[in-house]
Backbone bond lengths (Angstrom), bond angles and torsions (degrees), N, CA, C in turn:
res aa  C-N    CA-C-N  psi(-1)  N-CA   C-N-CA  omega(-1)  CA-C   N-CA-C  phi
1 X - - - 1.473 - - 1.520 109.52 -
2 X 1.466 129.72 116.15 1.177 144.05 169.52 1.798 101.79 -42.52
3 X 1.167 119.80 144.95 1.491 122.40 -169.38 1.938 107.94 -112.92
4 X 1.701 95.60 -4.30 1.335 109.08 -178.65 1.859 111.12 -146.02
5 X 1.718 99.00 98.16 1.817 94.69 175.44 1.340 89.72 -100.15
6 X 1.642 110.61 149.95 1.583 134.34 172.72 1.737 84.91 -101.76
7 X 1.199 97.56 144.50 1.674 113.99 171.37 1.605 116.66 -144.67
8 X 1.509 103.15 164.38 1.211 95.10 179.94 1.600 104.83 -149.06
9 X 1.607 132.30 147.86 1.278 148.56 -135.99 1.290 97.90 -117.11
10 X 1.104 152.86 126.10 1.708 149.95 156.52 1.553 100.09 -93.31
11 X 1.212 131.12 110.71 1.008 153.09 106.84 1.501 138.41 -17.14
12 X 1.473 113.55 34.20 1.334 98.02 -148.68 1.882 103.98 -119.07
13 X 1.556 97.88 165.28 1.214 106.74 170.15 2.049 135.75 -104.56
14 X 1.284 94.50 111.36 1.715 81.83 -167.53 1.423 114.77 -58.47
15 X 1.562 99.18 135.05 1.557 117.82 164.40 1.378 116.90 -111.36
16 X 1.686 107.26 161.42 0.972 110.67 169.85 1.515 117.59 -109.32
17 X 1.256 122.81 169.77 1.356 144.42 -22.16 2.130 100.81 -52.11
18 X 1.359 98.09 153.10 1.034 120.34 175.65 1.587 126.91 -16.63
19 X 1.780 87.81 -66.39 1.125 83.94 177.46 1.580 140.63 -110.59
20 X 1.109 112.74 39.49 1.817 156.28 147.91 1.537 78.15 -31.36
21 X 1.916 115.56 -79.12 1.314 125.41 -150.70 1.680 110.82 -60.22
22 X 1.156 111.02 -36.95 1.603 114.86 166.19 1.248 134.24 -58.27
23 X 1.550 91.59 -58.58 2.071 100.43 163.24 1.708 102.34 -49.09
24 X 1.278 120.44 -33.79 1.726 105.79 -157.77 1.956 87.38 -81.10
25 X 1.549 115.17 -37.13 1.490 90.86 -166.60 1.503 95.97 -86.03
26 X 1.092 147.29 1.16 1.804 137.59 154.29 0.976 93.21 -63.95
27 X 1.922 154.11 -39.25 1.247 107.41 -166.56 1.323 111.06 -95.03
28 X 1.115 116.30 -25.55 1.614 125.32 173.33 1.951 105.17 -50.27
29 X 1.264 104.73 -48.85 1.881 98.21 178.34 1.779 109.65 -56.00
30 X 1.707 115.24 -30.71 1.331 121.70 176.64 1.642 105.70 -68.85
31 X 1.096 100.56 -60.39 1.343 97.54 -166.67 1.972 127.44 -67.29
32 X 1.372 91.63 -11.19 1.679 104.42 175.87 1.370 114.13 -119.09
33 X 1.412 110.14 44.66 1.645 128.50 162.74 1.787 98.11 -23.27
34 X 1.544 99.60 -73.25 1.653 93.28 -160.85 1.678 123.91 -70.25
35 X 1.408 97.24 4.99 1.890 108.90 170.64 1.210 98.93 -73.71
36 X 1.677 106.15 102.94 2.312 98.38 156.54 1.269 110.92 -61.51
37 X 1.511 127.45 -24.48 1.900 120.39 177.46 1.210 111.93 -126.98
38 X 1.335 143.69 129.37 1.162 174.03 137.15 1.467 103.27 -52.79
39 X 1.140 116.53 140.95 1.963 108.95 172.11 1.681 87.62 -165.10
40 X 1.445 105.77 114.10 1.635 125.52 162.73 1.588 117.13 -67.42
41 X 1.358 122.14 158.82 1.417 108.83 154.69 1.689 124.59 -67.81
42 X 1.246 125.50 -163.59 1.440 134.95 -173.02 1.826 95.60 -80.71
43 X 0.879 123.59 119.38 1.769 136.22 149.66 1.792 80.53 66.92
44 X 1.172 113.63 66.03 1.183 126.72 157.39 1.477 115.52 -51.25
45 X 1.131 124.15 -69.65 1.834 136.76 -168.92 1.259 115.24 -68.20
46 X 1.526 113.13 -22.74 1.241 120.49 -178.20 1.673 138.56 -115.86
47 X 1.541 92.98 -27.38 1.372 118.42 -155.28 1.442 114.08 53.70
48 X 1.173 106.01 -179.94 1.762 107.30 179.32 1.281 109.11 -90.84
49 X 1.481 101.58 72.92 1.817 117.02 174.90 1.423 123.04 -76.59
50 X 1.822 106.62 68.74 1.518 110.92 -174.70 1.244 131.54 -67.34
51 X 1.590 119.78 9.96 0.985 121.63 -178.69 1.784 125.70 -113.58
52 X 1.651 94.93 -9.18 1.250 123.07 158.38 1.791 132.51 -119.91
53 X 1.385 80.40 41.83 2.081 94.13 -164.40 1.748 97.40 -51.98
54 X 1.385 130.74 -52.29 1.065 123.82 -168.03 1.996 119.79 -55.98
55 X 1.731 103.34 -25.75 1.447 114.80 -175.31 1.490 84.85 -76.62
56 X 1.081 110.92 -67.90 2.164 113.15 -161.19 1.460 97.75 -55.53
57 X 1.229 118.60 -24.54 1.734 95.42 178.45 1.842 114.55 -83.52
58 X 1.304 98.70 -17.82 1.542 97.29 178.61 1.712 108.01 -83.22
59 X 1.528 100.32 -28.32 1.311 88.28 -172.58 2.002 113.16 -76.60
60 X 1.099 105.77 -27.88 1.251 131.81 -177.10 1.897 102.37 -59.83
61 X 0.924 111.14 -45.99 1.434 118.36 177.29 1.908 116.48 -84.14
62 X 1.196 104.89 -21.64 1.670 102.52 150.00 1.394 108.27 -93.31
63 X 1.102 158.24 -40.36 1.341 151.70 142.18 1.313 99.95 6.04
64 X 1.802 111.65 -83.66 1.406 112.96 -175.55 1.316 130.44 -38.68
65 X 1.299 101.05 -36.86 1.571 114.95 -168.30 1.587 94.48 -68.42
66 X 0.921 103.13 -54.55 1.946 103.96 -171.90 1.599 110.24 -61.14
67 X 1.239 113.58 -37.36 1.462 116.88 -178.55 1.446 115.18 -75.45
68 X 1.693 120.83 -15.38 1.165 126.00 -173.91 1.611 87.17 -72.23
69 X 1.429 103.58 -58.90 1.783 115.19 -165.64 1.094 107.66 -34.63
70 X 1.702 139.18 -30.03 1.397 128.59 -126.36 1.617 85.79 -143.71
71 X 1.262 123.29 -15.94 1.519 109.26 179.29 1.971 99.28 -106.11
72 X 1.617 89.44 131.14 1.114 100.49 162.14 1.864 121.04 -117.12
73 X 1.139 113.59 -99.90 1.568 107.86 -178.53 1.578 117.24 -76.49
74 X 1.248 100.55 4.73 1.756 106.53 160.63 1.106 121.09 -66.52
75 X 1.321 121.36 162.51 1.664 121.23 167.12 1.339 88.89 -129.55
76 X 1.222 93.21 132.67 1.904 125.16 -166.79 1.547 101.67 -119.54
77 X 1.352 116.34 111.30 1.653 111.67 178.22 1.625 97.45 -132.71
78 X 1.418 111.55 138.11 1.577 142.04 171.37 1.197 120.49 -158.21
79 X 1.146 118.60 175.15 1.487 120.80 -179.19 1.449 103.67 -128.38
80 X 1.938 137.16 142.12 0.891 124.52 -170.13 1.502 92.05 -151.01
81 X 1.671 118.04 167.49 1.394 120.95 -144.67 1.766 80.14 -114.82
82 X 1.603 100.63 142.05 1.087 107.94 -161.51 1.856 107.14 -151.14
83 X 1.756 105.81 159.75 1.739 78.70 -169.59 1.937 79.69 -109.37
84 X 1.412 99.11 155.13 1.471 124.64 165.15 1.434 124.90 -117.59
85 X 0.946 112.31 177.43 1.719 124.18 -171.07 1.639 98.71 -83.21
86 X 1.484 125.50 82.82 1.332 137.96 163.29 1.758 105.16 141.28
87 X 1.225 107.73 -8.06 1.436 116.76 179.92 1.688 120.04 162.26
88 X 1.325 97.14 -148.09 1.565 99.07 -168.40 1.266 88.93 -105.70
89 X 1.642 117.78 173.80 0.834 127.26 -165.43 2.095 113.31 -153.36
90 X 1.552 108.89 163.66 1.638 82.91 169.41 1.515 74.63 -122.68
91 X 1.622 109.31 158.06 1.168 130.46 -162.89 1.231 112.28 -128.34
92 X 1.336 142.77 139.48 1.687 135.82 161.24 1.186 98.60 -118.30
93 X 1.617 95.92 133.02 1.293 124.81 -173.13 1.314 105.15 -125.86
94 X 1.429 127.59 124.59 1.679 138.56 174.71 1.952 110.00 -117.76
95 X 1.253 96.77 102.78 1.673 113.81 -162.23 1.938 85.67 -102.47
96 X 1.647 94.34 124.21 1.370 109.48 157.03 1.663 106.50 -137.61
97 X 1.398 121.76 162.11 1.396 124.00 130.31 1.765 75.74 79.47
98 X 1.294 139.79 44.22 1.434 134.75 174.81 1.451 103.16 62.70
99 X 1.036 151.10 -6.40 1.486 134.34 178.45 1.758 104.80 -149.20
100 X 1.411 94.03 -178.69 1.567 117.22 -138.64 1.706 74.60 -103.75
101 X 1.651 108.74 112.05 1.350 107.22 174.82 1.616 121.53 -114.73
102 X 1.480 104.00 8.02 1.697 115.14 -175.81 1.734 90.21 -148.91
103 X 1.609 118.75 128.82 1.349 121.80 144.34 1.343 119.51 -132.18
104 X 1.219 111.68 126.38 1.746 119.53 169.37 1.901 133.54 -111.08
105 X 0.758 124.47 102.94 1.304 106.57 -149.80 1.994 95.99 -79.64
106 X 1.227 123.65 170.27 1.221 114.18 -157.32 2.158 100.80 -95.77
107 X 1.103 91.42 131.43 1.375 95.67 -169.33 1.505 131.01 -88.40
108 X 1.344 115.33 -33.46 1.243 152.62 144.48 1.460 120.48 -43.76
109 X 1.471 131.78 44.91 1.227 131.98 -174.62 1.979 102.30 -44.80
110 X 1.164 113.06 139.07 1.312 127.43 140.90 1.684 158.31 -74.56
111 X 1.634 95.13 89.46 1.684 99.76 -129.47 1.553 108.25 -54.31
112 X 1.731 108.22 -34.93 1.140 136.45 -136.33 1.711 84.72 -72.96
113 X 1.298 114.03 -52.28 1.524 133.12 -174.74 1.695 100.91 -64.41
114 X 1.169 116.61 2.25 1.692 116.52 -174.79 1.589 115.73 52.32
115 X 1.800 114.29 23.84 1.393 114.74 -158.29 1.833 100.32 -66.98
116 X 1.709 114.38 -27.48 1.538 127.54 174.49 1.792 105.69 -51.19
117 X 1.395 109.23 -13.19 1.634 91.29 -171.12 1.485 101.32 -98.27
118 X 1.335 122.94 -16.15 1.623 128.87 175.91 1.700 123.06 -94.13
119 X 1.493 92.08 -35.71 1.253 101.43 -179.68 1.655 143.51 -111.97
120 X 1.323 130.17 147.54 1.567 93.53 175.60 1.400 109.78 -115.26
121 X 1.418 124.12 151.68 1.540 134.19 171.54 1.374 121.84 -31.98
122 X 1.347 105.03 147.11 1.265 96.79 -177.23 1.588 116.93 -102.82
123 X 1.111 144.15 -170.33 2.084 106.05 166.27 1.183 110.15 -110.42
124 X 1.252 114.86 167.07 1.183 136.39 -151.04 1.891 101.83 -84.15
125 X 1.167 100.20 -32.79 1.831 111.74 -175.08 1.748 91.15 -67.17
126 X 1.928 125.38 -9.82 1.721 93.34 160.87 1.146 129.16 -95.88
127 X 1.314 119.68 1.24 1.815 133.00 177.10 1.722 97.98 -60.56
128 X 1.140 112.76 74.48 1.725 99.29 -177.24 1.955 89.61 -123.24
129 X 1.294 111.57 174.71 1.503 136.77 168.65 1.393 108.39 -68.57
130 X 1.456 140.28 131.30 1.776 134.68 165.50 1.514 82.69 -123.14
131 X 1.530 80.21 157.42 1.671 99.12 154.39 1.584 148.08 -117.77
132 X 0.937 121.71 145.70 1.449 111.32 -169.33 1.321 104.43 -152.47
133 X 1.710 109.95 134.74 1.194 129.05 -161.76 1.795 115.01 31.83
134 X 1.209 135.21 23.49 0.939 137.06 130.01 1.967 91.32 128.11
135 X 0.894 107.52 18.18 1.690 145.89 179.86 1.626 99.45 -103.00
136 X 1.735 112.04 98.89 1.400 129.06 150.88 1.618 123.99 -64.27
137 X 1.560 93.09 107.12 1.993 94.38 -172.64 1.426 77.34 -119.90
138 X 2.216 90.17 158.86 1.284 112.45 170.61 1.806 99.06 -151.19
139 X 1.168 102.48 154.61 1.594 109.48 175.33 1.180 108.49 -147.67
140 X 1.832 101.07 144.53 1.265 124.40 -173.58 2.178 95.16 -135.64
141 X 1.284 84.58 128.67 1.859 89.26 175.34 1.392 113.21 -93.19
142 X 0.886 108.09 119.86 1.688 125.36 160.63 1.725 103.37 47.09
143 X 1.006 141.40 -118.13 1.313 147.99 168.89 1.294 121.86 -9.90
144 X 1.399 110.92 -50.67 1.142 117.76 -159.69 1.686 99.50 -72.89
145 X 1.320 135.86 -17.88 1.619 127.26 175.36 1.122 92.69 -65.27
146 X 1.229 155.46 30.36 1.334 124.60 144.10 1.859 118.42 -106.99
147 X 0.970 65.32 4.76 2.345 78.41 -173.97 1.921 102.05 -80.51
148 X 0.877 141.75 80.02 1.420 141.84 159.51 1.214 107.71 -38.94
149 X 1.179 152.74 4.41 1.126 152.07 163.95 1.846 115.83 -98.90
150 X 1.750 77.55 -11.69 2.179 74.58 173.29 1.370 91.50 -111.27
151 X 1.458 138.90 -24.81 1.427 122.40 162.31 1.549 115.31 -40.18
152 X 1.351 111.43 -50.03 1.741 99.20 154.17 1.292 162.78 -39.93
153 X 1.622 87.17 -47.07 1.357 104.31 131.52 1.516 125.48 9.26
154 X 0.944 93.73 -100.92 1.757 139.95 -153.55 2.182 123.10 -111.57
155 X 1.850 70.50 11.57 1.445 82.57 163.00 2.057 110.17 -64.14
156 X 1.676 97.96 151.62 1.187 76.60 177.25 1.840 118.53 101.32
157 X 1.365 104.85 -29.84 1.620 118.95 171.16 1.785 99.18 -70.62
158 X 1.353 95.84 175.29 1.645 95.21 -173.11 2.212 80.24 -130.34
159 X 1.395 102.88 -22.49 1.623 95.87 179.67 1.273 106.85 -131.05
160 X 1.376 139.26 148.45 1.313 131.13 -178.79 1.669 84.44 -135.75
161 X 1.047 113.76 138.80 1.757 139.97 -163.63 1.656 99.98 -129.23
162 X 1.682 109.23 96.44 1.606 104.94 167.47 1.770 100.85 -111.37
163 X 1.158 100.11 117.51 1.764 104.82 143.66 1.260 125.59 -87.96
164 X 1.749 97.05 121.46 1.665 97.62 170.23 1.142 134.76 -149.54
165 X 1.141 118.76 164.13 1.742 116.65 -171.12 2.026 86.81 -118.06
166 X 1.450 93.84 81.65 1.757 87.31 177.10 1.692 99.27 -119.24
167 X 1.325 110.38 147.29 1.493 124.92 -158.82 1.545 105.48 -92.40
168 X 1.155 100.54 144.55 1.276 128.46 166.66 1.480 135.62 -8.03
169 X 1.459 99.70 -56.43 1.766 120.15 -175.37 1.762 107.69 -86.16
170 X 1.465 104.71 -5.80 1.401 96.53 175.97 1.480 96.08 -124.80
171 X 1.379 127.81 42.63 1.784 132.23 -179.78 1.847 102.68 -62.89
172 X 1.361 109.60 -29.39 1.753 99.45 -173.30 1.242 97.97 -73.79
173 X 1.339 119.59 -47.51 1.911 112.76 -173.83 1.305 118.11 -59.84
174 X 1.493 116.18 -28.16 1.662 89.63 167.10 1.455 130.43 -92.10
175 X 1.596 110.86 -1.02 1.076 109.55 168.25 1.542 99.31 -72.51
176 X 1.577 114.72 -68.02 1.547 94.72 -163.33 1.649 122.89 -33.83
177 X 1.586 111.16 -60.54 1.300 118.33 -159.62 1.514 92.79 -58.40
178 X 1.321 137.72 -56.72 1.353 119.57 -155.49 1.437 115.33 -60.54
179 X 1.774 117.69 -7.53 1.494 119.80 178.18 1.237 89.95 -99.04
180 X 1.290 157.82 -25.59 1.071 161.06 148.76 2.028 116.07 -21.19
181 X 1.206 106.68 -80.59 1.036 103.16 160.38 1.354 118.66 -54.19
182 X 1.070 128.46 -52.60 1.740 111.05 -165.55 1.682 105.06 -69.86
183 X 1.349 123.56 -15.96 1.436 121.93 162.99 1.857 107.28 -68.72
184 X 1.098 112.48 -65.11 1.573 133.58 161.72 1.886 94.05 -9.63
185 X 1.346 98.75 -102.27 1.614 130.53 -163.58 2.069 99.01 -69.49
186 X 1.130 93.01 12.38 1.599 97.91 -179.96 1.521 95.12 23.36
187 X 1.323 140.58 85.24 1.574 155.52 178.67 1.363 106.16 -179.80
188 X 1.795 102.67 154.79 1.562 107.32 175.14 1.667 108.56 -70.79
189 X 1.503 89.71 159.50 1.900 104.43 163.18 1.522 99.56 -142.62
190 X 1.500 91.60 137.34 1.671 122.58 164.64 1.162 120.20 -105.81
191 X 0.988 111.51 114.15 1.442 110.71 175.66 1.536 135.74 -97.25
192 X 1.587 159.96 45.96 0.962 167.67 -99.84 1.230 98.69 -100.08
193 X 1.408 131.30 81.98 1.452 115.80 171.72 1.514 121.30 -97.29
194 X 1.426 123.70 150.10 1.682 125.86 -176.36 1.803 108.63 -44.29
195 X 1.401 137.84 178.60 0.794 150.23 -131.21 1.750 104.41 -152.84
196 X 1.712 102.69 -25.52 1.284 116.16 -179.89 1.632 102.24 -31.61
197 X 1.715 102.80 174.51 1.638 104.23 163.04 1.426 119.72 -99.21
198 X 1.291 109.96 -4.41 1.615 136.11 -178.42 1.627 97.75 -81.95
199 X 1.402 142.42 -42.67 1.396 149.82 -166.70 1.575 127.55 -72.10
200 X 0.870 111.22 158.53 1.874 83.54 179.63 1.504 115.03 -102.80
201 X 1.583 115.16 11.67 1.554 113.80 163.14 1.685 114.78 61.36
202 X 1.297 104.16 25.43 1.484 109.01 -166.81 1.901 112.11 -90.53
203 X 1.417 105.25 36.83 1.645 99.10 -157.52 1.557 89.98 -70.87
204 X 1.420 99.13 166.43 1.760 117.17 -157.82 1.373 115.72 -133.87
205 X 1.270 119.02 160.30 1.728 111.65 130.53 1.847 113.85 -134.14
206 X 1.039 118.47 103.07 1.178 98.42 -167.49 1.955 95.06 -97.48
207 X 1.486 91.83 170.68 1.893 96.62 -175.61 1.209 98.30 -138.22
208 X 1.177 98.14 165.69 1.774 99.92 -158.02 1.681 105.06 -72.36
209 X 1.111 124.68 -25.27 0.997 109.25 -178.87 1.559 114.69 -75.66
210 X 1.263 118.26 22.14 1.580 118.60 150.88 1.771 87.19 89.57
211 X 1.388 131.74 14.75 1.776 123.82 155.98 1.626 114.37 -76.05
212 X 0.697 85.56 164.03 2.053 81.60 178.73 1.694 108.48 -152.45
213 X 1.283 119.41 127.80 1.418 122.72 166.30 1.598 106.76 -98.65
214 X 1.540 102.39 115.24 1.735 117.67 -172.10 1.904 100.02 -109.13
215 X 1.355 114.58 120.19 1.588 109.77 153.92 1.688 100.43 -130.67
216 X 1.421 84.77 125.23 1.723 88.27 166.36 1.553 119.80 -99.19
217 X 1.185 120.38 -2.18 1.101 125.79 -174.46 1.885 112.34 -122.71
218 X 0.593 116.79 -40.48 1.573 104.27 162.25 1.252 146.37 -66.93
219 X 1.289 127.55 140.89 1.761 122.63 -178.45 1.294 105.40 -68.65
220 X 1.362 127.68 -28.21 1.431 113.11 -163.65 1.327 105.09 -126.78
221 X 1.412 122.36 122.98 1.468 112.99 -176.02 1.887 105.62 -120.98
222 X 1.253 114.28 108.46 1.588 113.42 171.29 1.403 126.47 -101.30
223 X 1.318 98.90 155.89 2.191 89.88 -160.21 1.771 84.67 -164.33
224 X 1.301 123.61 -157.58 1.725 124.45 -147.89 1.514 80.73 -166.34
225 X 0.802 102.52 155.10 2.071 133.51 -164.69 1.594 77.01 -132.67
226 X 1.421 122.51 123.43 1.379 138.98 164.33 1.613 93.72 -107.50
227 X 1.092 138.68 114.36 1.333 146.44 173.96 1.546 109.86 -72.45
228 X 1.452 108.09 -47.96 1.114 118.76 174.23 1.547 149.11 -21.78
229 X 1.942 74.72 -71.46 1.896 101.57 157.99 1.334 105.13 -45.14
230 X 1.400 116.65 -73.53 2.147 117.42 -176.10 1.425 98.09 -12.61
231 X 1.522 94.90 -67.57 1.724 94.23 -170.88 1.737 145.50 -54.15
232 X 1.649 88.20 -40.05 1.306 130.05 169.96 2.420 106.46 -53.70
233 X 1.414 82.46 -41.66 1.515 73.93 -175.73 1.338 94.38 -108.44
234 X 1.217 164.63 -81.04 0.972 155.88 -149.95 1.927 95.86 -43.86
235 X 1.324 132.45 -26.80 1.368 100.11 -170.72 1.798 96.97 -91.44
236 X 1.392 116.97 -10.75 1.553 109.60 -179.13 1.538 109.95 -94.55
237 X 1.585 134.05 -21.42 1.197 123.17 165.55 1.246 107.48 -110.20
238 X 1.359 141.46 109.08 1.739 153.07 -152.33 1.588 85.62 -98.35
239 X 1.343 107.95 122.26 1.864 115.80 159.52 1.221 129.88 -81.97
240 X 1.207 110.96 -6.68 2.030 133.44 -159.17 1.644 79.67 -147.46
């Protein structure tokens, strides 16, 4: 296990046509060679285009295909709109090594956003821990950081990866909670939030020891995964 990941934050704002949003994350995967993690906001490529769910899900599923092609020892995390067995769905997808090695679909509907009238849940039995290169990741999309019962989850991660499209008028709550958990789960959190003017632009890195790297104004935010610290505090403050 590497004791130092460089990462990098997309900040970004959806455009249209579609795939505007793809070309921008192909050049961003070119241009941040030395980022091992990449982390998009929530329905990056598409936005939550409910009035064309059947186009964004096709386009969303060649998306993948191209992004599988083009990611190699990166870890590539977004969430993309997808159809499931009772409906559509928003999906997180974490692409390494050419293929799609973590999917969760988002479980935590967002009532306020009416996301329950387009979409259906995803379950809760996929919020689990994977591993990679010997590096415990877990992801929770947008909403769901506020459920303490999925911080449980995913106790035990050393990174927790949220993409989100979270709004504006609630910008203090995701700062707190996302330092929250990484104090909590003694592990980092990233947070990838949209770019919109409606959003609160709060993308992060917080570390468990309760520091936090905040840009609200930039597309690209880079910061360092100290592996170490995880270790460093979890063996001096014992949770069990």
């Amino acid at each position: 296990m590497t004791a130092s990941l460089p990462c990098t934050i997309l900040q970004m704002k959806n455009r249209t046509p579609y795939r505007r949003n793809l070309d921008r994350l192909l050049q961003y995967l070119e241009r941040e060679r030395d980022a091992r993690i990449l982390i998009a906001p929530e329905v990056c490529l598409t936005d939550y285009d409910y009035e064309h769910l059947e186009e964004a899900v096709a386009f969303s599923e060649e998306a993948e295909r191209i992004l599988c092609e083009r990611v190699g020892k990166q870890i590539l995390v977004l969430t993309r709109l997808t159809h499931r067995k009772g409906g559509y769905a928003n999906e997180a997808i974490v692409i390494h090594d050419h293929r799609v090695v973590h999917r969760q679909a988002k479980h935590k509907l967002f009532l306020l956003g009416e996301e329950d009238r387009y979409l259906i849940p995803g379950s809760e039995e996929e919020i689990v821990p994977f591993q990679l290169g010997g590096v415990r990741y877990g992801v929770l999309i947008c909403f769901e950081l506020r459920f303490k019962d999925l911080w449980k989850r995913l106790e035990g991660c050393d990174i927790i990866l949220v993409p989100a499209q979270w709004g504006l008028p609630r910008k203090r709550h995701l700062e707190i909670l996302a330092r929250a958990l990484g104090v909590m789960n003694q592990c980092y959190v990233l947070v990838a939030d949209s770019a919109r003017e409606d959003m609160a632009r709060s993308s992060l890195i917080a570390s468990p020891d309760g520091g936090i790297l905040l840009e609200d104004m930039q597309e690209v935010i880079r910061g360092e995964i100290d592996l170490s610290l995880v270790k460093k505090i979890r063996r001096s403050i014992r949770m069990k």
